[in-house]
C-alpha positions in Angstrom: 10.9 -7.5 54.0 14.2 -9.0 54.3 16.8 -6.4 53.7 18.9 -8.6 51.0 15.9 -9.6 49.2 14.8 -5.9 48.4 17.4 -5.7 45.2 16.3 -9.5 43.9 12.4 -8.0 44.7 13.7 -4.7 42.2 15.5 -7.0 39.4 12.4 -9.4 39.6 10.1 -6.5 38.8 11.8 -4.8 36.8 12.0 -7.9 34.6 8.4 -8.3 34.8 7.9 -5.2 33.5 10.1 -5.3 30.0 7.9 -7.0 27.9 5.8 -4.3 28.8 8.1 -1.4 27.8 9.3 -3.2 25.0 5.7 -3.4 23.6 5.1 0.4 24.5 8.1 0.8 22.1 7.4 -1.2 19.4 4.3 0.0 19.0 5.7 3.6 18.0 7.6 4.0 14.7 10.7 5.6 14.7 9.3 8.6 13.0 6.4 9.0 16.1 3.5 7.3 14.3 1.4 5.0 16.5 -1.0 2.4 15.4 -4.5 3.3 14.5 -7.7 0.9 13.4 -9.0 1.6 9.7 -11.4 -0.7 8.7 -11.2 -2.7 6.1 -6.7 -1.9 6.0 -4.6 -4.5 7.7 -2.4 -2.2 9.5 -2.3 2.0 10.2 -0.3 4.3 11.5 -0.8 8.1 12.4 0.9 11.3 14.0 -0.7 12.0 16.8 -2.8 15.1 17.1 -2.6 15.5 13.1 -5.3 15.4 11.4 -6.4 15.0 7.0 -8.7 18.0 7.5 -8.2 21.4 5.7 -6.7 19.5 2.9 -8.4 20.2 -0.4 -5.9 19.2 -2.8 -3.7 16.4 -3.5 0.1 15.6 -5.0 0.2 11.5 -6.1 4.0 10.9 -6.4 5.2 8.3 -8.8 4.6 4.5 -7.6 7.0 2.6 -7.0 6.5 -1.8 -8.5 8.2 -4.6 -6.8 7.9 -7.9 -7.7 7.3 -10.7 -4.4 10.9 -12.6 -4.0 9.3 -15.8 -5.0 7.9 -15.1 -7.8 10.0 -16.3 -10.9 9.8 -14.1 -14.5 11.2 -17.6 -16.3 8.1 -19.6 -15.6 5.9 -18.2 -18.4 6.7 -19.6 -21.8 8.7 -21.9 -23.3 11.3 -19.1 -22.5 10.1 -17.1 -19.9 9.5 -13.2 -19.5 12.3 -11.0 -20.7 14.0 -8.3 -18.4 12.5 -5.7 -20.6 9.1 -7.1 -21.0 9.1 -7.3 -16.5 10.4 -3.7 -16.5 7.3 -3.2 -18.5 4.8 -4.7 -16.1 6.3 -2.8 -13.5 5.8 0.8 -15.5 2.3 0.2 -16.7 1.4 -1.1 -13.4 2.8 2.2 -12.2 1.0 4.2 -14.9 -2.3 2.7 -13.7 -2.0 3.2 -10.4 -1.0 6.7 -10.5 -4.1 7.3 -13.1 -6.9 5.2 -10.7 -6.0 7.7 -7.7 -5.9 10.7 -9.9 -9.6 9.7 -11.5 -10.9 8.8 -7.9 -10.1 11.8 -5.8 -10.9 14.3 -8.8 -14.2 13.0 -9.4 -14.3 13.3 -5.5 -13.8 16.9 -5.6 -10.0 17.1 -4.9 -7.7 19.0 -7.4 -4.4 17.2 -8.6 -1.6 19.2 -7.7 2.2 19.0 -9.9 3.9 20.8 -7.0 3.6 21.3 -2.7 1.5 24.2 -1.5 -0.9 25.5 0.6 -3.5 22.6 1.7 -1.8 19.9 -0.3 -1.3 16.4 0.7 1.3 14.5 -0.7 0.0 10.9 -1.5 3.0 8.2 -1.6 1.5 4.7 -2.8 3.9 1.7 -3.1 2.9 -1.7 -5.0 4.9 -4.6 -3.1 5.5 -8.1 -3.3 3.4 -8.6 -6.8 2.6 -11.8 -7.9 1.2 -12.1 -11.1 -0.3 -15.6 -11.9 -0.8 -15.2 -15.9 1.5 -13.5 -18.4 1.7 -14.0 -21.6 5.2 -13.2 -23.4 5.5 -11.6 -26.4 6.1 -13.7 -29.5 4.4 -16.6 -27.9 2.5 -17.3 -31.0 -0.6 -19.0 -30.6 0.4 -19.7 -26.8 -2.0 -18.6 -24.5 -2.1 -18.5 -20.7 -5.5 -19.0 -18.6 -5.5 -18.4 -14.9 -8.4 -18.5 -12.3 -7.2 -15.6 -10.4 -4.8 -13.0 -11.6 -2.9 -12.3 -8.8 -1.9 -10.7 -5.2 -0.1 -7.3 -4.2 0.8 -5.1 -1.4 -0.2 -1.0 -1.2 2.2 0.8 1.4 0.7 4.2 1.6 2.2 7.5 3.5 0.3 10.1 3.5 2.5 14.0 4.2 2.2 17.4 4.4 3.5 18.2 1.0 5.6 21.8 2.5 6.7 20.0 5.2 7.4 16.7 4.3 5.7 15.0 7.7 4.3 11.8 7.3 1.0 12.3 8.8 -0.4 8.3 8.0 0.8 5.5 6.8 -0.7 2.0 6.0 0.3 -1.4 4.7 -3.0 -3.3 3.0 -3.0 -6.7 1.0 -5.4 -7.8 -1.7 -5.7 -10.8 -3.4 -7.8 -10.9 -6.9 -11.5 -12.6 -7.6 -11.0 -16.1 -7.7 -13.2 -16.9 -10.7 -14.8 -20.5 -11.3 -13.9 -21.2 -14.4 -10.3 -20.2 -16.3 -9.9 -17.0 -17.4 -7.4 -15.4 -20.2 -4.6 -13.7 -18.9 -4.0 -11.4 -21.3 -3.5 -7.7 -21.1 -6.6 -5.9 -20.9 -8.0 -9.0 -17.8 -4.6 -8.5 -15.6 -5.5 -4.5 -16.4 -9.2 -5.1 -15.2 -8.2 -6.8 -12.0 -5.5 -4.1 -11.0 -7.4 -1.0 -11.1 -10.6 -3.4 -9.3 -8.2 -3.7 -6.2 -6.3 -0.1 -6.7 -9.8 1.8 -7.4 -10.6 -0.1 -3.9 -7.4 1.3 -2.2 -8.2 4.8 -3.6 -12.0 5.1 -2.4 -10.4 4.4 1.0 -8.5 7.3 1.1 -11.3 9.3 -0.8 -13.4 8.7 2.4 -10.7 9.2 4.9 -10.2 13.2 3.2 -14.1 13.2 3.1 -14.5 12.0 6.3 -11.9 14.6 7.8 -13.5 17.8 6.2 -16.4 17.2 7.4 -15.7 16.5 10.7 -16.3 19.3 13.1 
């Protein structure tokens, strides 16, 4: 080879090879977690070498509920939703989250911790961009709002080592509810119903992943 053509040779493949390393690093998160496929979840992420096994109990810290950007609290009503009365969707949607992961994994075997220890994982589940189709605001009077489906949500879920803090998992999964063929009242208990469908769903998934760690050899 041509003695001045060996550097453009080394830039060329150098250059080839970027999109290469820059895929190598994307694919790592900046804490060390690489992807992993989990059926049924749109996208995982584990520590390598770590594993769910030996843990037989489990902490569920509070969840966080935010709202999708696009979605607009003055819409229902004549005068919309007050600030209150969203920071109240937010709460009990928080509240029934927390309870649908605490009845799953105890009726799965797993004892609810109130504080890290020995053999506890620390369960972190976050409700994001939440679009609820139907609400109906307080002192709407005879007003009532019918949907065909009740809404859409995010779950971001970490999973740590509740001494240590290390994220051992993490995974970002979006569910959209039934879409029934006739209307439907959206009133309290119904948008209830549908959440805990879709969060009971979210926390037999991780029910199966402890199950499926302890009683792997």
């Amino acid at each position: 080879m041509n003695p001045h053509l060996r550097p453009a040779a080394a830039a060329a493949a150098l250059l080839l090879a970027l999109p290469l390393l820059a895929a190598e690093k994307i694919a790592t998160t900046d804490d060390g977690l690489v992807p992993v496929e989990v059926k049924y979840v749109d996208k995982a992420w584990k520590r390598p070498g770590t594993s769910l096994k030996g843990y037989t109990s489990v902490m569920i810290r509070p969840v966080s509920v935010a709202f999708n950007k696009s979605w607009n609290p003055r819409e229902y009503g004549v005068f919309g939703l007050k600030s209150d009365e969203v920071e109240h969707l937010r709460t009990e949607l928080s509240k029934i989250a927390s309870s649908t992961f605490g009845r799953v994994l105890s009726k799965g075997g797993y004892t609810l911790a109130t504080a890290p220890g020995e053999n506890v994982l620390e369960v972190q589940a976050d409700i994001v961009d939440l679009v609820v189709n139907g609400v109906e605001p307080r002192n709407a009077g005879n007003i009532h709002v019918y949907v065909t489906s009740a809404g859409e949500m995010r779950l971001l879920l970490a999973l740590r080592d509740s001494v240590t803090g290390t994220t051992l998992y993490r995974s970002s999964d979006f569910k959209r509810s039934q879409e029934y063929e006739r209307l439907e009242w959206a009133n309290s208990v119904f948008n209830r119903a549908e959440a805990e469908r879709a969060l009971e769903g979210w926390a037999r998934q991780l029910k199966s992943a402890l199950d499926g760690a302890k009683n792997a050899p």
